[in-house]
C-alpha positions as CSV (number, residue, x, y, z in Angstrom):
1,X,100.3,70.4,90.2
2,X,101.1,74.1,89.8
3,X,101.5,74.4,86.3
4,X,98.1,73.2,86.0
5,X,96.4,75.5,88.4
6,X,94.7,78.3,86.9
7,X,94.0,80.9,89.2
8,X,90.9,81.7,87.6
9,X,89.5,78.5,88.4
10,X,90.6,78.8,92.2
11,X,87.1,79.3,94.4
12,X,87.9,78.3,97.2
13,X,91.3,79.0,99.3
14,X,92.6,78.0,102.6
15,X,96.1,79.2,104.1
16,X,98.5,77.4,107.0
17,X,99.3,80.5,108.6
18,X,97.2,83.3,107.1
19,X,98.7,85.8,109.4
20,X,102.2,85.9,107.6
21,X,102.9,89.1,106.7
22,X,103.6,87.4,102.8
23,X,100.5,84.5,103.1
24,X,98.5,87.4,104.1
25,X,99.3,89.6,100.5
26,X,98.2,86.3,98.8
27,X,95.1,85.9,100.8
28,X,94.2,89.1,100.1
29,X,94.6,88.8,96.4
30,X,92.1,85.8,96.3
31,X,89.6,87.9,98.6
32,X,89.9,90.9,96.2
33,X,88.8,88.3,93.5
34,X,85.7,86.9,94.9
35,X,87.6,83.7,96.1
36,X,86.0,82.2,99.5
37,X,89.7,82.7,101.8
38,X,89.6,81.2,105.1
39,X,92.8,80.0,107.2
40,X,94.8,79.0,110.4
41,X,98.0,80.9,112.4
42,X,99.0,79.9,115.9
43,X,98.0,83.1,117.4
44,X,95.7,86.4,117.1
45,X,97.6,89.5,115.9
46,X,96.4,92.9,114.3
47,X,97.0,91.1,111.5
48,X,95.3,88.2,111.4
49,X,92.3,90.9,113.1
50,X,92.5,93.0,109.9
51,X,92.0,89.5,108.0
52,X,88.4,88.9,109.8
53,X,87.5,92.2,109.8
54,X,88.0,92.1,105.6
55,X,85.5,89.0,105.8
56,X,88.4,86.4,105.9
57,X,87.7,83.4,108.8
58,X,90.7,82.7,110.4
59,X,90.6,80.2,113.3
60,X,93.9,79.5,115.9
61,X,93.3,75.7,117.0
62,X,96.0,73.6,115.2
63,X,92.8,71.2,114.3
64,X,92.2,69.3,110.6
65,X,88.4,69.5,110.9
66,X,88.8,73.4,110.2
67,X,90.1,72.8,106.9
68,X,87.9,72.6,103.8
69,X,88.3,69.3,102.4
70,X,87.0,70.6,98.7
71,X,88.8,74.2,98.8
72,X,90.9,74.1,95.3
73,X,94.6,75.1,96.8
74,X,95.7,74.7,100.6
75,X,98.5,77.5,100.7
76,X,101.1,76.5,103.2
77,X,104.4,78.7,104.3
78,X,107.1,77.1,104.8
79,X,107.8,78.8,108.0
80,X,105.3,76.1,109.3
81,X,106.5,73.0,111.4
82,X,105.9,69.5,109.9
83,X,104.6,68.7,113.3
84,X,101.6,70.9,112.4
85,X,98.6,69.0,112.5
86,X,96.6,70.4,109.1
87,X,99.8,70.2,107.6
88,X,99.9,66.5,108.1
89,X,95.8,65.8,107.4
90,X,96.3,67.6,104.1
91,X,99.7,65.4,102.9
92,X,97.7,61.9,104.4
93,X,94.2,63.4,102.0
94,X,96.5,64.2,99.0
95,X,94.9,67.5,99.1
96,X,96.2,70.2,96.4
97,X,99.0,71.5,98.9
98,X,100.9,74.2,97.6
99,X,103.7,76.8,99.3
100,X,103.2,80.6,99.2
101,X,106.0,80.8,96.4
102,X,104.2,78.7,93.9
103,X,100.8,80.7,93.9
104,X,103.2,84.0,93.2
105,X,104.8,81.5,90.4
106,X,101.5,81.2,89.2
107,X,100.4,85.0,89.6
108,X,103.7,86.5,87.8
109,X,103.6,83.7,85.1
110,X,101.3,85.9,82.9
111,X,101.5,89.7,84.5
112,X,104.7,92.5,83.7
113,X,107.0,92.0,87.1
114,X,108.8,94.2,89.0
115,X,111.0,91.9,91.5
116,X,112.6,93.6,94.9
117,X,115.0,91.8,95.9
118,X,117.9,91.8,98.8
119,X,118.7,90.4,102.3
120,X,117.4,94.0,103.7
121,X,116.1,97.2,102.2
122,X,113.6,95.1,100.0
123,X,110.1,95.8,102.5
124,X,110.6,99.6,102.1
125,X,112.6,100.1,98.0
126,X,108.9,97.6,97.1
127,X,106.7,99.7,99.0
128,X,107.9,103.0,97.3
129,X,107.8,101.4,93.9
130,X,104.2,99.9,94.4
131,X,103.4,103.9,95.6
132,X,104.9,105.7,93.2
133,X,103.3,103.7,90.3
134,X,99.5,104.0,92.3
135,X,100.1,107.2,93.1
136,X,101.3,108.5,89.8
137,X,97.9,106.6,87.9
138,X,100.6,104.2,86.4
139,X,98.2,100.9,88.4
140,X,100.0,98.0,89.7
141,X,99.6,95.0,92.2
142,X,101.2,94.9,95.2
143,X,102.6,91.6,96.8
144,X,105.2,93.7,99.8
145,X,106.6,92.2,103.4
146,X,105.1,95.2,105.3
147,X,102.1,97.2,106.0
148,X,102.0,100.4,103.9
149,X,101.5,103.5,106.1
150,X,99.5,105.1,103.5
151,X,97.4,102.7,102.6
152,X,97.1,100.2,105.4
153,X,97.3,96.8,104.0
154,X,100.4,95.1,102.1
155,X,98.0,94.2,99.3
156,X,96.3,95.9,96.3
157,X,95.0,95.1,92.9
158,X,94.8,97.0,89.6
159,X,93.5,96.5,86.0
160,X,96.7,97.1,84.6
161,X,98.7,93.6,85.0
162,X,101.8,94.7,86.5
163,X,103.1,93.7,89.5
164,X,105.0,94.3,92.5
165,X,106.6,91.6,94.0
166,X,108.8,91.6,97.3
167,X,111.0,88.5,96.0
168,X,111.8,86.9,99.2
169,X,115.7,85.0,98.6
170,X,114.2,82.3,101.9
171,X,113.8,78.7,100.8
172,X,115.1,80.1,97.5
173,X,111.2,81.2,96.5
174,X,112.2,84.2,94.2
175,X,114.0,81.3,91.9
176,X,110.1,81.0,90.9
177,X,109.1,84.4,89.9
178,X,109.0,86.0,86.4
179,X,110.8,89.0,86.4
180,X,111.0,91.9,84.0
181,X,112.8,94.2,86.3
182,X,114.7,93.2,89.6
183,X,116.5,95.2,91.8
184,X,118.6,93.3,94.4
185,X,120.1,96.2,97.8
186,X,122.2,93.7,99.3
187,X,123.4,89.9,99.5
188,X,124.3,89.5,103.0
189,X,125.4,86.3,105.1
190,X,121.6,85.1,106.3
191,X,119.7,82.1,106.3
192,X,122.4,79.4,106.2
193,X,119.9,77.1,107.9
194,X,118.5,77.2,104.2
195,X,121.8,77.5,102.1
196,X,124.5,76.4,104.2
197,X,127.1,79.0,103.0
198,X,126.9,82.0,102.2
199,X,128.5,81.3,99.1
200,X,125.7,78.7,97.7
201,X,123.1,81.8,98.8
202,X,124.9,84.2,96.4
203,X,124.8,81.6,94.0
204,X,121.0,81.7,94.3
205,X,120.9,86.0,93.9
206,X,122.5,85.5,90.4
207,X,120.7,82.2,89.5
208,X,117.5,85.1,90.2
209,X,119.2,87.6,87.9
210,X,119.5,85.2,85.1
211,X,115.8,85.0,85.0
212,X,115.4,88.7,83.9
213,X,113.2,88.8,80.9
214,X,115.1,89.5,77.6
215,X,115.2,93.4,77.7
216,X,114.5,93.5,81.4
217,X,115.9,96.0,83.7
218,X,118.5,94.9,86.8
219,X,119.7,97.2,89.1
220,X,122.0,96.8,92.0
221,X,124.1,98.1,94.6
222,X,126.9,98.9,93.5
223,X,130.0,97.0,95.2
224,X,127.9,93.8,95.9
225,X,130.0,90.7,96.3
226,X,130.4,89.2,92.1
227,X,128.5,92.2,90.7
228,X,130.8,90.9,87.4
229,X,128.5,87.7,87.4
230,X,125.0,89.4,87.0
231,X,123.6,89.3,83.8
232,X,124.7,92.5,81.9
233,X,122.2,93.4,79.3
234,X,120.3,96.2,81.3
235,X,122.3,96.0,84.1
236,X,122.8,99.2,86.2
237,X,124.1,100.0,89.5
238,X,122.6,102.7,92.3
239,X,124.4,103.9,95.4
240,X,123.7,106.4,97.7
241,X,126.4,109.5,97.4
242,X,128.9,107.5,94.7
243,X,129.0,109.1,91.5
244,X,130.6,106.1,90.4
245,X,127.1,104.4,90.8
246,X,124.7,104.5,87.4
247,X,122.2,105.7,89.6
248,X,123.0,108.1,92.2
249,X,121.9,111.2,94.7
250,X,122.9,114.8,94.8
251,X,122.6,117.7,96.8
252,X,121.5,115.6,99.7
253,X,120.4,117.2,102.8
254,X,118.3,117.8,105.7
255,X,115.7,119.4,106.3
256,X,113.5,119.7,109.7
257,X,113.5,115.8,109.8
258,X,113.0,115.0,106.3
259,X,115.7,114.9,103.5
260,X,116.0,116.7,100.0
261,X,117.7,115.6,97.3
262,X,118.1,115.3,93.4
263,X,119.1,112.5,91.7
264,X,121.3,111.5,88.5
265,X,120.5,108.2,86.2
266,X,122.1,107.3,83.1
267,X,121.0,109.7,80.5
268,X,118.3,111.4,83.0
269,X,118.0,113.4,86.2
270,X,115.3,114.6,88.4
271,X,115.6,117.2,91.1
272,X,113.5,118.9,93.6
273,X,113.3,115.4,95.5
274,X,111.8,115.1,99.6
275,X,111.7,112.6,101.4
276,X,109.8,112.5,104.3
277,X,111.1,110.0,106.8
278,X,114.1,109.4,108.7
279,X,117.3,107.1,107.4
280,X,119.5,107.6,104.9
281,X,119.0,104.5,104.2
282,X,115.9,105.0,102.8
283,X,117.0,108.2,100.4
284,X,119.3,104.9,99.0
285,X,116.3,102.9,98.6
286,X,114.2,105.8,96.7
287,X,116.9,105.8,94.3
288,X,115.6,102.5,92.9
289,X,111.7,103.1,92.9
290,X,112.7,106.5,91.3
291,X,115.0,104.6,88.5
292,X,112.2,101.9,88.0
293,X,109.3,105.1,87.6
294,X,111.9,106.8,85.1
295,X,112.4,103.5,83.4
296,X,108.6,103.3,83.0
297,X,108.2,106.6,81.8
298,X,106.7,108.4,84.5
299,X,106.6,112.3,84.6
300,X,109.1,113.5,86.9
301,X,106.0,115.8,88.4
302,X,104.7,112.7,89.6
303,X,107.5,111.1,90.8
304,X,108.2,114.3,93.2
305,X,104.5,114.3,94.3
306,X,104.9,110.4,95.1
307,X,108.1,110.4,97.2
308,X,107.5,113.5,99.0
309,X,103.7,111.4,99.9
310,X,105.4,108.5,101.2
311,X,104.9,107.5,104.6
312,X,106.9,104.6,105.0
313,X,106.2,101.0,106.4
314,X,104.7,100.3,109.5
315,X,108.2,99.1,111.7
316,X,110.4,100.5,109.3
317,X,112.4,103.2,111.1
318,X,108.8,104.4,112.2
319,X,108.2,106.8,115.0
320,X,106.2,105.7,117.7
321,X,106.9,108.5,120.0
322,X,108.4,111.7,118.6
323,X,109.0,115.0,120.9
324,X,111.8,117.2,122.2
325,X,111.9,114.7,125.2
326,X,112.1,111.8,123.7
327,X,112.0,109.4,120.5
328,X,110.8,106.1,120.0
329,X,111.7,104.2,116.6
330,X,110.7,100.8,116.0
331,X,112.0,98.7,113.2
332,X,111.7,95.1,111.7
333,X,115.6,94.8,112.3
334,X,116.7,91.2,112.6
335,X,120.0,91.1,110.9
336,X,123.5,93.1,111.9
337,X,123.7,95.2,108.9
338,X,119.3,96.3,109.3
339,X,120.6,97.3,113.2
340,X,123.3,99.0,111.5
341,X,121.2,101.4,109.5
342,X,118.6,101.7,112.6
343,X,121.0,102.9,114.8
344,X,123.2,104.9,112.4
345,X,120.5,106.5,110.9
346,X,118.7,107.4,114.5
347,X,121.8,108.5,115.7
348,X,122.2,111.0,112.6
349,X,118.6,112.3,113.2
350,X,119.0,112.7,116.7
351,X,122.7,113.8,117.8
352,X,122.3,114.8,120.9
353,X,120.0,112.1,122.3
354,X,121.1,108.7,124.3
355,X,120.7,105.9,122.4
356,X,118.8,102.9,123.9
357,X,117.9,99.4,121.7
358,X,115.9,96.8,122.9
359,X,116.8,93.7,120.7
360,X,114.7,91.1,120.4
361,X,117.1,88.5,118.2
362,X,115.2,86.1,115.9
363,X,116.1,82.3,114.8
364,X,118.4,80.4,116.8
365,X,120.4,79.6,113.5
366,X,120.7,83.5,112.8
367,X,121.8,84.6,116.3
368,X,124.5,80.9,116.0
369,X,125.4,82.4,112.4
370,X,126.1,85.6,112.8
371,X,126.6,86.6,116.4
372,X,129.8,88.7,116.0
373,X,127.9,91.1,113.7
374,X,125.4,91.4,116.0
375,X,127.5,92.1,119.0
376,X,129.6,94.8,116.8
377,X,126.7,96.7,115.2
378,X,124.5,96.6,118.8
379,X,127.7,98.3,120.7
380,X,126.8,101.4,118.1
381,X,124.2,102.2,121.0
382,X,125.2,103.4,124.6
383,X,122.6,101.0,126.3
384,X,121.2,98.0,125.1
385,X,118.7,95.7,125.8
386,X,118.3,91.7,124.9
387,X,115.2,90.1,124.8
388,X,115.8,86.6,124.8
389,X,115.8,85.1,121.0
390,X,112.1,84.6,119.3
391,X,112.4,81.1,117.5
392,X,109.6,81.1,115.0
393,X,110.0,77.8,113.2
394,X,112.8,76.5,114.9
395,X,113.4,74.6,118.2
396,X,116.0,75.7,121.0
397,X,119.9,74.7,119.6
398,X,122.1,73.4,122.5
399,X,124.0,76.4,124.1
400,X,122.3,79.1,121.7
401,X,120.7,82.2,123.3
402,X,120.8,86.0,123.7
403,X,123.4,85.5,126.2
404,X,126.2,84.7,123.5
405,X,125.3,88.2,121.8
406,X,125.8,89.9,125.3
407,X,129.1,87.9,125.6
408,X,130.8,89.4,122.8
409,X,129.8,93.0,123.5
410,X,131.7,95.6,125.1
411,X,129.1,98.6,125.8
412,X,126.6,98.6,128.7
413,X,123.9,95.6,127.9
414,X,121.2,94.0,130.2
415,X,119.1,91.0,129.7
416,X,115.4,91.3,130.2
417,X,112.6,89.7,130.0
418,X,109.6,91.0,128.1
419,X,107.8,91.1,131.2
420,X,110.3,93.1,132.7
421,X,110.9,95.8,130.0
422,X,108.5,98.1,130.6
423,X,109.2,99.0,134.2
424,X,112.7,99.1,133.7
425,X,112.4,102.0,130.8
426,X,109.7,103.5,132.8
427,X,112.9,103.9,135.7
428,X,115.6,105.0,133.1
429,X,113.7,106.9,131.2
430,X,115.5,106.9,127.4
431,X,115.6,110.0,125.6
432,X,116.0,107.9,121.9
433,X,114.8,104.7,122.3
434,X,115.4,102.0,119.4
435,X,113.0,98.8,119.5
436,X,113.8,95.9,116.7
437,X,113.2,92.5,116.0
438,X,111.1,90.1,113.3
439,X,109.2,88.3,116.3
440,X,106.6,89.4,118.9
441,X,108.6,92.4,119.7
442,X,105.8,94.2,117.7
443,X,103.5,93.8,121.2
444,X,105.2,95.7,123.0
445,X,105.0,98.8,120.7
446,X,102.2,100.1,122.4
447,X,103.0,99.8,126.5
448,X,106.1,101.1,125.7
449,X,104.3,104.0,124.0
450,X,102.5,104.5,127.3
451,X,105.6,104.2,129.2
452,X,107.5,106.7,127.2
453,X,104.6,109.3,127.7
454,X,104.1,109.3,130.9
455,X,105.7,111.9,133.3
């Protein structure tokens, strides 16, 4: 059924949950094209807001007689139980079901792709690249995992058929895409519930690599686990401050909260480089957009005028509340090595501040899988805070819960409730205060905000 979709002939569209950050992109696409978009997500969120407010109906009863019986592609993410009533309606009618990877299968099938891979980093290194080229009058497409602060939206289109593409490793969906460049930040231990071991899930990364177009460009970190078994034609590496890297930073520096830097390529350099947002972290992942603008030919002019511009991705390291008082960073954080760059990083920005993290962990199978790191990275902060675990698609695992993370810890941790959060900051009063998590953590953003600003 996909390869014989045409998206041109698509004119009517309906998503099973529309307000994914990734369905969302998609839906957007189809909207931008004239394509009557409607959908279903369990609950209202800014998101799914944004959605209606664009002209997109969006309706949050789990009920078959919302969906269109003669729309041309039902768009389903996988992140959806089987128990879901529309889902089942549209197996029993044989309607044209298909999963949020295929339609980007479909997309990137004809269009020049730039692929973002990685277990973190990939939301923020896509965003940059998709800014860089639009800001610079290169044109692209963007398909990215977050909301752009700049622009508002994690979707735009462009006459010139390139493409953006945050290639998501889950349920093995960037095995689908097209790719004429790819750059993968990382390839840590995460969704075993998918791959089992981590082993079979590195297997997948270079499986992705080896569908690099012939004279493509591929660029990882350097020191990733069987660099050696990545295709090697146009293969380069990038790291932060090792000169052993292809791609690599100098002169770093700070600057009044922002960083400045130059950076060295192989066979080119560009200097004169700011960056205006917190994390060193995110000076790695400019290395890659600026190596992917180089490698298109964009003037260095542009480049500099493009990073210095960037303002990030809404919950990426992004200040909520920023005085002499106090600081308040959230961040999408749901794995140990994201909390270890949150923390790190806010800790580098802010020296002299206590450190407070209210953790929100996500997936029963990720806090089961990998609650050592977590316990190790969150005892980085002086105080932390566990929310108990958001389960998105999953139901409760015997004997799984925030309290195995707090067992292993050794620094000062509390449980709370949600509920209970924002009186207990409003009593402590924390002068950097750290919020992260992939699940409804996001709602809290705002009291907290209050909270923090009072007194």
């Amino acid at each position: 059924m996909v390869e014989q979709l045409n998206i041109a002939d698509i004119r009517k569209a309906y998503f099973i949950g529309i307000g994914g950050i990734g369905m969302s992109a998609i839906a957007r696409f189809f909207q931008s094209r004239g394509v009557q978009v409607s959908g279903y997500d369990k609950t209202p969120t800014s998101l799914t807001q944004a959605l209606e407010e664009e002209g997109i109906s969006v309706h949050y009863v789990d009920d078959a007689a919302h969906c269109p019986k003669d729309a041309d592609v039902i768009v389903y993410t996988p992140a959806i139980p089987h128990s879901n009533k529309i889902m089942t309606f549209c197996r029993e009618m044989g309607l044209n079901l298909l999963k949020r990877s295929d339609i980007l299968q479909i997309i990137s099938k004809g269009t020049f792709n730039i692929c973002i891979a990685g277990t973190h980093g990939k939301t923020t290194t896509s965003t940059m690249v998709a800014h860089i080229l639009r800001d610079a009058g290169f044109g692209c497409n963007a398909f990215l995992g977050g909301i752009s602060t700049n622009y508002n939206t994690n979707f735009w289109s462009d006459p010139n058929p390139v493409c953006v593409i945050e290639a998501d490793e889950y349920d093995r969906s960037f095995l689908k895409l097209y790719p004429n460049i790819i750059s993968i930040s990382s390839m840590d231990e995460d969704h075993l519930d998918i791959y089992g071991t981590a082993t079979e899930m590195e297997n997948a990364f270079i499986q992705f690599t080896g569908n690099l177009k012939e004279g493509g460009l591929l660029l990882t970190h350097k020191g990733l686990k069987r660099e050696h078994e990545f295709k090697k034609n146009g293969h380069f590496t990038y790291a932060l401050q090792d000169s052993g890297a292809d791609v690599h930073s100098l002169a770093l520096a700070t600057d009044n909260g922002a960083y400045t830097y130059a950076v060295q390529g192989s066979g080119w350099s560009i200097d004169g480089l700011r960056l205006n947002m917190g994390g060193m972290h995110n000076v790695e992942n400019s290395l890659v957009a600026i190596a992917i603008a180089k490698h298109l030919g964009i003037d260095d002019a542009k480049i500099r005028n493009a990073v210095a511009s960037f303002r990030g991705v809404k919950r990426r390291f992004e200040y909520i509340v920023k005085s002499n008082s106090c600081v308040f960073i959230d961040d999408y954080a749901h794995h140990p090595e994201e909390l270890r760059a949150l923390i790190l990083g806010a800790r580098a920005m802010f020296p002299g501040k206590k450190c407070t993290v209210v953790f929100q962990p996500h997936l029963y199978s990720r806090t089961r899988d990998l609650v050592d790191g977590f316990a190790e990275t969150l005892d980085l902060a002086d105080e932390i805070i566990l929310l108990p675990i958001y389960p998105a698609r999953e139901l409760p695992i015997d004997g799984v819960s925030s309290n195995m993370i707090m067992e292993r810890m050794k620094g000062n941790v509390v449980l709370k409730s949600m509920d209970a959060l924002e009186g207990y900051l409003l009593e402590s009063r924390p002068e950097l205060l750290l919020t992260a998590g992939a699940g409804d953590i996001d709602t809290l953003i705002e009291p907290l905000k209050k909270a923090m600003l009072k007194g």
